[in-house]
N, C-alpha and C positions, 0 to 999 in steps of 0.2 A: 695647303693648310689655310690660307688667304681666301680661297674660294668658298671652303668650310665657316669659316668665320662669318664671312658675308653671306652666307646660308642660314645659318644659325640665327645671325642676327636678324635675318629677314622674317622669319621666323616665326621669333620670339615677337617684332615688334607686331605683327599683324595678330599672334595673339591679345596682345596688349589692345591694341587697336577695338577687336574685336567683341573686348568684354566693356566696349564703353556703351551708353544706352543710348535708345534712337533718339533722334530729333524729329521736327517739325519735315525736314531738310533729307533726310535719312531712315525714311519710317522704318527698315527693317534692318536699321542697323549696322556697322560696319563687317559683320559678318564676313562678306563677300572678299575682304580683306586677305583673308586665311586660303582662299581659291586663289586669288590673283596671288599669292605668295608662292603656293603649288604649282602652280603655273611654270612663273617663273624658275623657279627651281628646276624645275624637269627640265625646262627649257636651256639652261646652265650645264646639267649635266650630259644633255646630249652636244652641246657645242666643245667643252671640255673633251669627251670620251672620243668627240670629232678629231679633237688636236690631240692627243693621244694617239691615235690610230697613225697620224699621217708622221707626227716622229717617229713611230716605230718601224714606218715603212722605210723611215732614212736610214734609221739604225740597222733596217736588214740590209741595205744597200751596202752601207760602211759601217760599220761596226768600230765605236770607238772600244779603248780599253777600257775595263769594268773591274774594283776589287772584287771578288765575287764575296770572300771574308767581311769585309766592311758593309757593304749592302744586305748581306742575311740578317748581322746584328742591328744594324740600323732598322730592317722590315721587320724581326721581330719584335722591336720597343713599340713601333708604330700599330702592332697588331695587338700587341695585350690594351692599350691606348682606346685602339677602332673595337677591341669587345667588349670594352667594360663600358664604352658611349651608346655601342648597338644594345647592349641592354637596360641601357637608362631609357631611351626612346622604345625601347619594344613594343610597351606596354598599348599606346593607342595609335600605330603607326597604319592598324589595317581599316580604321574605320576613320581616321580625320585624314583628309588629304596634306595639308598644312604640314602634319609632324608626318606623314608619308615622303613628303620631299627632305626633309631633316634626316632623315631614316634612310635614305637612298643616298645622301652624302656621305651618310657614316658607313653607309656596305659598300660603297664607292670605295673608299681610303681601307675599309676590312680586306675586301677582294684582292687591293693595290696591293696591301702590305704582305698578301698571301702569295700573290706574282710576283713579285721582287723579292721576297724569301724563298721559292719555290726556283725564279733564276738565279740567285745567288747562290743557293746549293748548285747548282748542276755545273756554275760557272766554275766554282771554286775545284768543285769533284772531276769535271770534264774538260774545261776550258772550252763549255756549250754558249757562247756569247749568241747566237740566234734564242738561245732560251730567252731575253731579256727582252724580245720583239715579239716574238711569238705570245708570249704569258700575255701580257701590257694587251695585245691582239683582242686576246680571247676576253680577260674582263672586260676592256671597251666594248665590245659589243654584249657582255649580257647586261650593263650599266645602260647601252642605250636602248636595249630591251624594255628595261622595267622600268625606266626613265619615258619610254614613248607610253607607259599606259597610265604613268601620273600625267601627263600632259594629254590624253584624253578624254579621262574621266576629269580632269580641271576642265577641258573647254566643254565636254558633257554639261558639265551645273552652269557655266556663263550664257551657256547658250538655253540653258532653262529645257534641259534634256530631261526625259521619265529616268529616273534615279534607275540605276543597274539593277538593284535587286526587287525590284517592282515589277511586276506583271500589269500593263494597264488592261484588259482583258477582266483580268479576273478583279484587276481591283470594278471595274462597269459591273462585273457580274454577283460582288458582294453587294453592292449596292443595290441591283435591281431585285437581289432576291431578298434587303430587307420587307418587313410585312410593310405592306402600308403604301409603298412604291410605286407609280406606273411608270415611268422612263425616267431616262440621264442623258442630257445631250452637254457638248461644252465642255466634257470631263481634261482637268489638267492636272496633271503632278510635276511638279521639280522639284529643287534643294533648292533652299538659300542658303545654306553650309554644311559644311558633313553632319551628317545625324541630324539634320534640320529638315525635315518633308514637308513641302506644303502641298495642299491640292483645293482645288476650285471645282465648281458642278452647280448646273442647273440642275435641282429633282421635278419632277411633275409626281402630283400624288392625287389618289381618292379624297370627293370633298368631306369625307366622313374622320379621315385621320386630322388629331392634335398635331399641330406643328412640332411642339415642345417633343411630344410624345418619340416622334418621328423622327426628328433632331437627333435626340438622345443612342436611339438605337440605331442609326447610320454612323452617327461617331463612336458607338463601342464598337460596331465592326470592322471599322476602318482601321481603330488603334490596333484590335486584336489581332487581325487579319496580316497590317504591314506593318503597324509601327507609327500612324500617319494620326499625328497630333493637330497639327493647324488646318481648317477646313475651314472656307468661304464656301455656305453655300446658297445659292438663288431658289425659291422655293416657288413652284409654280403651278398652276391649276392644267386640268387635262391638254388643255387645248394651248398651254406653252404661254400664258397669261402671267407677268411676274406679279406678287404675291409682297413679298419680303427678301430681304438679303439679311443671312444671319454669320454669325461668325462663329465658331467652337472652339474651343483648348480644350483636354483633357486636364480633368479636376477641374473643372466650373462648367458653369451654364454655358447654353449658346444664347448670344445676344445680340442686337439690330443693332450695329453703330451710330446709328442715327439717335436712336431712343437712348442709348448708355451715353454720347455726349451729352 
């Protein structure tokens, strides 16, 4: 429960963290905050479910004695507790990494509480005290299952990985087959935090196409396409001559940082 808490709280505070606005010092924010949280987290749960495993291997060795009575009613209180927290977080556990590692603490303590109510019957019914090593066995390991693909996908985005559900391919090939287009070199995508895409790209275009023009319909196909809201892109004449650097948000212009300071 100690370890929950300090998960929790880690948590919440990188939320907190999170929604504060850039600085001079921080241009994009403490964002990054909510990874490094995930991170950590996963990282907690696999060291935990490590020291789990290796008592239980004592326990098979010497088996102390166990009320089996006591333990089923204690794992049950812990279980109604670990459902009704798994479905307070449900809700945004598959798209922020952040409350994914929150969400893995609380299926942590839900699975717990189902193996130690699940040895607690058999103890009481059998007097099966290897149930109580074996159970403990079997969650740890699917805890550090799912715990190694939040510690993943965290150092995926620190490392400024193509976001999992991006295709970089196809995101080059929405691109080249806007109108107006001659090549994409330089092309980058990462997160700066869950549900946060950036991407960056040199275009080269026909000297006949409006920038603005051209601007506009690379970035509706980028949103429509993946979802992909912040674009830097460098605009440049056939022969790879740069031109402009312009920047886009969906719902506003694209604009030259240069000329908007």
């Amino acid at each position: 429960m100690l370890t929950d808490v300090a998960a929790m709280s880690l948590t919440l505070a990188a939320i907190w963290f999170a929604s504060r606005p850039a600085t001079a010092k921080k241009t994009f924010g403490y964002y990054r905050l909510e990874i490094l949280a995930a991170f950590v987290n996963g990282i907690a749960l696999v060291l935990l479910s490590i020291l789990v495993i290796w008592e239980a291997v004592e326990r098979w060795n010497s088996p102390p004695a166990i009320d089996g009575l006591r333990l089923g009613i204690i794992a049950f209180g812990g279980l109604a507790v670990n459902i009704i927290a798994a479905k307070l977080l449900h809700g945004n556990h598959e798209h922020d990494l952040n409350m994914r590692g929150a969400w893995l603490h609380v299926m942590g303590d839900l699975l717990g509480s189902v193996a130690a109510l699940t040895a607690g019957v058999l103890i009481y019914a059998f007097g099966w005290l290897w149930a109580d090593p074996v159970t403990s066995i079997l969650i740890s390991l699917i805890i550090v299952f799912s715990s190694w693909r939040l510690i993943s996908a965290s150092v995926n985005v620190l490392l400024e990985g193509t976001p999992a559900h991006i295709d970089l391919a196809a995101v080059e090939s929405t691109i080249l087959e806007t109108d107006g287009v001659d090549g994409v070199h330089d092309l980058h995508v990462w997160t700066i935090s869950s549900g946060i895409d950036a991407l960056s790209a040199h275009i080269s275009h026909f000297d006949t196409v409006e920038h603005s023009e051209l601007l506009v319909r690379v970035r509706d196909g980028l949103h429509k396409q993946f979802g992909i809201d912040h674009l830097t892109i460098q605009m440049e004449t056939m022969d790879h001559e740069a031109e402009a650097v312009y920047v886009c948000e969906t719902g506003t212009k694209c604009f030259e940082p240069a000329k908007q300071a």
